[in-house]
C-alpha positions in Angstrom: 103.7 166.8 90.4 100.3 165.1 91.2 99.8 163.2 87.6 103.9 161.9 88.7 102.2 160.9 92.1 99.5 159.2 90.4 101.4 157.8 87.5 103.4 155.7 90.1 100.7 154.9 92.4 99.0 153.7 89.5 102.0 151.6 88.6 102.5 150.7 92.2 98.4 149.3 91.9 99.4 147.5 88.5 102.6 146.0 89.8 101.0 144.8 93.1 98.1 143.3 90.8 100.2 141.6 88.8 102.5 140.0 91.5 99.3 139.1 93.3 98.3 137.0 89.8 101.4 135.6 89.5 101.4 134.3 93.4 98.4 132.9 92.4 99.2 131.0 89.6 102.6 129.7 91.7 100.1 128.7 94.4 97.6 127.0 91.6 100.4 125.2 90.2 101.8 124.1 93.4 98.9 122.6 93.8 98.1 120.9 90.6 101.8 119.2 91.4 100.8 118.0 94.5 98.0 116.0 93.4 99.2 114.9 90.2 102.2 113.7 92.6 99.7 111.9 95.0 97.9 110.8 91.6 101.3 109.0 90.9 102.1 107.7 94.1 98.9 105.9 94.4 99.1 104.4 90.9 102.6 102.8 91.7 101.2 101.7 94.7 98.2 100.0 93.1 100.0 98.8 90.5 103.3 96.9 92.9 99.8 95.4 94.7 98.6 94.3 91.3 102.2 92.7 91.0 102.1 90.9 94.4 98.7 89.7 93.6 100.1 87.8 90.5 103.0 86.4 92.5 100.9 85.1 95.5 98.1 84.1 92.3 101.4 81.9 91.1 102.3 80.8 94.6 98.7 79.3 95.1 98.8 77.5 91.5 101.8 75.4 92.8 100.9 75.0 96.3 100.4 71.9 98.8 96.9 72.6 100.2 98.6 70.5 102.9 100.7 72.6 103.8 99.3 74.5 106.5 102.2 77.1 106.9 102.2 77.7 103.1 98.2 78.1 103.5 98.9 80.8 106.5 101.6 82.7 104.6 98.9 83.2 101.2 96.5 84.2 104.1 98.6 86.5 105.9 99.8 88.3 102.3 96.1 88.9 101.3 95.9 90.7 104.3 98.8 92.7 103.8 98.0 93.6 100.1 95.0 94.5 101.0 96.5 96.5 103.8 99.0 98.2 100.7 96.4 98.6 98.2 94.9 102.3 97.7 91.7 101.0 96.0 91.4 98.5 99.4 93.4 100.3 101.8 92.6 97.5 104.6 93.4 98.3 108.3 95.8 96.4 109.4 96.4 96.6 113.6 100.5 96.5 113.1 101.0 98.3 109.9 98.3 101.3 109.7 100.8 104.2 111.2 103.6 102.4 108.5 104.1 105.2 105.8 102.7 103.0 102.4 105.1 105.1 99.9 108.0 104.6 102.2 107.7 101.6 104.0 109.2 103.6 107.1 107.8 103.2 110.3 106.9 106.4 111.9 109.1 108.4 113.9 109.0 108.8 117.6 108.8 112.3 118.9 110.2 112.3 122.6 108.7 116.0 123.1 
């Protein structure tokens, strides 16, 4: 009776050692997928400010430097790619609480 007893607590100690491994690993891979996922998010975000930087670059080739409202509105998008770029990530008083992956202003909580 006591080598039974301690053959299962000594497969209750293996089993309990192996879960725990395995609940770390899910927990290491969880995380590894996390920051691979914020590795990707930041790229695409770099890389659509890398996109409106060509388009405003393209904008300025053609523009009127006359044209003050056109001047203002190359201005004003500077800012806010600077605002949108992770390498830059610019304050900007209006837009720092908007979500940069989303584009969704934040929720109010009425609690």
């Amino acid at each position: 009776m006591k080598q039974e007893r301690a053959a299962r607590e000594l497969r209750a100690i293996e089993q309990a050692k192996e879960k725990q491994i395995k609940l770390d690993f899910d927990k290491r891979r969880a995380t590894e997928l996390a920051k691979f996922l914020q590795l990707k998010q930041q790229s695409e975000l770099w890389e659509n400010a890398q996109r409106m930087r060509r388009y405003l670059s393209e904008i300025e080739k053609d523009a009127d430097e006359n044209d003050q409202a056109l001047q203002d509105y190359i201005i004003w998008a500077k800012e806010k790619i600077a605002w949108y770029d992770p390498l830059v990530s610019k304050r900007d008083e209006l837009l720092n609480d908007v979500n940069r992956h989303t584009l969704e202003m934040p929720t109010k909580s009425y609690w």
